[in-house]
N, C-alpha and C positions, 0 to 999 in steps of 0.2 A: 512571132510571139510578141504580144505586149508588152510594154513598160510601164512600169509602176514607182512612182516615189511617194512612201508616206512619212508624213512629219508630223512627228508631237512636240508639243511645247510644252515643256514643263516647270514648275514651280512647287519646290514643299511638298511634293506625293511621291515620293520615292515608290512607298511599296506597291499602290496604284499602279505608277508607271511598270514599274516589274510584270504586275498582274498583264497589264493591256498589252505590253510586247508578247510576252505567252502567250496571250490570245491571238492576239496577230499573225505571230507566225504558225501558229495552229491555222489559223484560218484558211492559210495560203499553201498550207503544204497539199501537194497532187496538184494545186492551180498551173497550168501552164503561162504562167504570169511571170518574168523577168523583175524582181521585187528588188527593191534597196529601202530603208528603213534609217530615216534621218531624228534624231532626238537635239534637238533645241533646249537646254536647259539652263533659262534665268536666272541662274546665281543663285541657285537654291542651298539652304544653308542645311540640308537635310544628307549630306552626303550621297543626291541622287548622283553626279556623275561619276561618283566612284564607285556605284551600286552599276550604272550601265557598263561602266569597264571593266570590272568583273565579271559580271555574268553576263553579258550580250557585247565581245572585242569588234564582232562583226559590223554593230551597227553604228552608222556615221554619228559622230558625237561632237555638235557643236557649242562651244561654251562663249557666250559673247561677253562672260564676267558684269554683267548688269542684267536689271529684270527690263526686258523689252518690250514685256505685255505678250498679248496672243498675237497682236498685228505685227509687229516689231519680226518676234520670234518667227513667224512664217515668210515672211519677206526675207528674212535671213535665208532661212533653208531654200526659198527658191530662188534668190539669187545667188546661191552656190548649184544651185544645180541647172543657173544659166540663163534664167527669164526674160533676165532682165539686158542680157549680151547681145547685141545685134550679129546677125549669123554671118558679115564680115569682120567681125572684131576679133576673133577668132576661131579661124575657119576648121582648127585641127581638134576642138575641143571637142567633149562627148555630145550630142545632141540632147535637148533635156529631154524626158520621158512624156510617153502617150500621155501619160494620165496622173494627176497628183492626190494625195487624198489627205485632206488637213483629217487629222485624230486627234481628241481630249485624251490626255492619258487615263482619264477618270473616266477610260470607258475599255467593254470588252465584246469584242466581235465574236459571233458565235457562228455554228458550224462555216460556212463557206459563204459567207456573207459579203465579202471583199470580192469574191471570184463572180458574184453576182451581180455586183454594180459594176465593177469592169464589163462585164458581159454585154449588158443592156446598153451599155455606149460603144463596143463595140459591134454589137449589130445594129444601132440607131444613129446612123453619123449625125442626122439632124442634132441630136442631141449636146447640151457643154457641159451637162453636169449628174448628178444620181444622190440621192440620200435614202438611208435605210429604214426601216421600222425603230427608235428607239423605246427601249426599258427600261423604267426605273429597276434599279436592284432588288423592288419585290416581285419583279414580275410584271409590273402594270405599265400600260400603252404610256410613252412620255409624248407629247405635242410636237410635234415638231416639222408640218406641213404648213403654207405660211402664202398670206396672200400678200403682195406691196402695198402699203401701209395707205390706207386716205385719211383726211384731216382729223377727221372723226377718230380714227387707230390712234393718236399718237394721244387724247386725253381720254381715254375706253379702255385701252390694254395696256396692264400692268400698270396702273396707278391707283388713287384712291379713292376715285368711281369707280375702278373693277371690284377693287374691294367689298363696297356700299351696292355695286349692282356686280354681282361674278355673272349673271349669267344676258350679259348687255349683248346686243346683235351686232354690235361693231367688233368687239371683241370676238364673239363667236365665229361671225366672216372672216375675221384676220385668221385663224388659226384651219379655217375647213371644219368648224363646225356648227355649221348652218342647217338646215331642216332638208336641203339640196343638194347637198354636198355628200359625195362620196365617201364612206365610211373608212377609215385607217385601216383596213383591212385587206383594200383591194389597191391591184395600182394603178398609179394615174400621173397629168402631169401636173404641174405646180409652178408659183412665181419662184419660189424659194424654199430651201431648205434649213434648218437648225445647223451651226457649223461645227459639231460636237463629233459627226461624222461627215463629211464631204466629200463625194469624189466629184474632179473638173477635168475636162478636158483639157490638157498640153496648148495644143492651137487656139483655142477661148483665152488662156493665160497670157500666151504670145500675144493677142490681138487686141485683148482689156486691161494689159497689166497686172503689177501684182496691187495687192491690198492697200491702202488709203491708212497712211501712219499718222493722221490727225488721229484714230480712232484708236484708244491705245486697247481696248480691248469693247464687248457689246456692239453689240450695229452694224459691225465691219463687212459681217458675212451678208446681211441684208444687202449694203452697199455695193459688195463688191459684186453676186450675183445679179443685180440690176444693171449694173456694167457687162458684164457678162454678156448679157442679153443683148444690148445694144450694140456692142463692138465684135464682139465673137462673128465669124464669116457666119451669112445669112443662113434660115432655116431653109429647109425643104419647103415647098409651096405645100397647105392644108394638113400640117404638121401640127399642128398644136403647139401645145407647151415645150421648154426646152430642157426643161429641170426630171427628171423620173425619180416620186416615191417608190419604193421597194418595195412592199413591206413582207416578202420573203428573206431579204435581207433584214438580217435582227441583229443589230447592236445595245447592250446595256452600259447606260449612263446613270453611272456614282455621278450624279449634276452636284457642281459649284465647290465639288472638293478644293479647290486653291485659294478663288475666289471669297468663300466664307472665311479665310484666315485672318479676312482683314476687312470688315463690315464699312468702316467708312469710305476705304478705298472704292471699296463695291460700290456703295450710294454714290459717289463722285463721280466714277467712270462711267456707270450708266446713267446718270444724269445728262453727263457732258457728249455722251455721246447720242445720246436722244436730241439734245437741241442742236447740234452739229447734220445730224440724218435731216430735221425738220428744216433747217437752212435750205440742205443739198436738196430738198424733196421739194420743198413749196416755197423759198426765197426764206431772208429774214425777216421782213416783215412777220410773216407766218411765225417764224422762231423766237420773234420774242415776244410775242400771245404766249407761242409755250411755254418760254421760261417764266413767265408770271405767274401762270397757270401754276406750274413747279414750285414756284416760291410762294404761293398760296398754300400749296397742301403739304410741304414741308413748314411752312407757320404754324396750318390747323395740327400737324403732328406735334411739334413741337410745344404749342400748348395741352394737351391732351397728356404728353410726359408728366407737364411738369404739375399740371392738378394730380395727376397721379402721384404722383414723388412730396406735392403738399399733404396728401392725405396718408402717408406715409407706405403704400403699397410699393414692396421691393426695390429698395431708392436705391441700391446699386445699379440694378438692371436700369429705372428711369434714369439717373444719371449720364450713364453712358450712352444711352438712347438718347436724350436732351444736346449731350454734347456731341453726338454725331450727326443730328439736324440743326443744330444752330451752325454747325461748318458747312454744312452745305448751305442751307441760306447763304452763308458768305460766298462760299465760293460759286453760287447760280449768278449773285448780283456780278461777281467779275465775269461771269462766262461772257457778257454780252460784247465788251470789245475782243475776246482774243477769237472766239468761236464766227462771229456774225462779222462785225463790221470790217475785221481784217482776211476775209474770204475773200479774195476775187471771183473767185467760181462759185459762190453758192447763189445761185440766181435762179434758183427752181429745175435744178439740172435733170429733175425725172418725172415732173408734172404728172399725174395722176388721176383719176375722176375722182370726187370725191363723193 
């Protein structure tokens, strides 16, 4: 029988989390699956861990008393369940699990969707990892198939030329939707997954590590599945990809429930974590074009607030906009020593074509 450990990380979504544990273990009931259920919970001021000790005593509940982030918070959970232990350091402890599956609590597994990605790595040893179909909660297809990023990706996607061009070919390649590309419908394999649902291979874990705590959250999962790839024991010869979309497996994603509670933190962490990936991906050099590039269209935003806020349209909202891109402006001009030049390893550790 396999093993299974999933961990959520939580923050501020108590009833969320509620909903996604119900789903979960809905999901898995008849799986012939050995399941354990870890909840990581941030020091959330929402009274989530006395919501899980109440109604879930079963499920492991770890309180680190500080907000760790998603990176933080996961590293947690698998270094209690051993990852990180060399297998003579303690030789009598439990062995970790087949298989791990990071979960958003802002999300909910629908019929046996968990039993399905397990499934697909257990009859594909080549494989290290599986992600499901996501849903927004109306129902509609969410993104979340993902090509490794080239130079082009990191000023294309998700910034303020996708904005100006949404429907740019750089962007559209990064995600799998090109004019070529396999339609979300069917499945297939992939650089990467969205890490909202994840399932990794146990022995991938052991052989790549856990997750990269410069990232306190965004980009992590990119990072860590390109590691994956690389260090995880080799493929099958004519194997293809190592990643498998699902998209029989269906998970819905409430996206950015924790995250939008605190908008500048959001612009901070994926900033910093974008020019951090851009190091690790292409050298610094490369990264600090991007962060300029950054501090250009957080300038053009920030002017654009404030003629707004002159002309007197909704000066609350521009205000608070204004003073969440002028803090990042600051804090892009410091990323450049703590991110870049005090990396030892960021020397283009996953070169790419571009």
């Amino acid at each position: 029988m396999p093993t299974l450990a999933v961990i959520i990380v939580a923050w501020n979504v108590r009833e969320l989390l509620l909903r996604c544990l119900a789903a979960t273990e809905a999901a898995l009931v008849g799986a012939d699956i050995a399941t354990q259920i870890i909840v990581v919970d941030n020091a959330s001021h929402d009274a989530t861990a006395a919501a899980v000790r109440q109604h879930y005593p079963h499920v492991i509940l770890l309180e680190p008393q500080r907000n760790l982030g998603f990176v933080g918070g996961n590293n947690l959970a698998l270094r209690w369940l051993g990852f990180d232990r060399p297998p003579h350091h303690a030789p009598h402890a439990p062995a970790p699990p087949d298989y791990v599956l990071l979960l958003n609590p802002d999300t909910a597994p629908q019929g046996d969707a968990l039993a399905q990605l397990v499934q697909q790595l257990e009859q594909h040893p080549h494989l290290i990892g599986a992600g499901p179909r996501l849903l927004y909660g109306d129902g509609s297809i969410q993104s979340s198939r993902r090509r490794f990023p080239t130079r082009a990706t990191f000023f294309w996607e998700s910034t303020l030329l996708e904005r100006w061009f949404p429907h740019n070919r750089w962007a559209r390649a990064y995600r799998y939707e090109g004019p070529h590309d396999p339609p979300a419908t069917t499945p297939h394999r992939v650089d990467w997954v969205v890490g909202a649902a994840l399932l990794v291979r146990g022995t991938a874990i052991a052989a790549a590590g856990l997750l990269d705590e410069r990232f306190f959250m965004y980009s992590e999962e990119l990072e860590w599945q390109a590691r994956l790839h690389q260090l995880a024991p080799p493929p099958l010869p004519n194997t293809g990809g190592r990643i498998a979309y699902i998209p029989a497996a269906v998970v819905v994603h409430y996206e950015g429930k924790s995250s939008e509670q605190a908008p500048l933190t959001r612009h901070l962490h994926f900033q910093r974590s974008r020019i951090l990936l851009a190091a690790l991906w292409y050298g610094p050099p490369f990264a600090r074009h991007y962060r300029r590039f950054g501090q250009a269209t957080y300038l053009w935003e920030l002017l654009i607030e404030t003629a707004k806020h002159l002309l007197g349209h909704r000066r609350d909202l521009r205000r608070q906009r204004m003073w969440v891109y002028a803090t990042v402006l600051t804090h892009l001009h410091l990323l450049r020593l703590e991110t870049m030049e005090n990396e030892d390893d960021t020397n283009g550790r996953y070169y790419t074509q571009s």
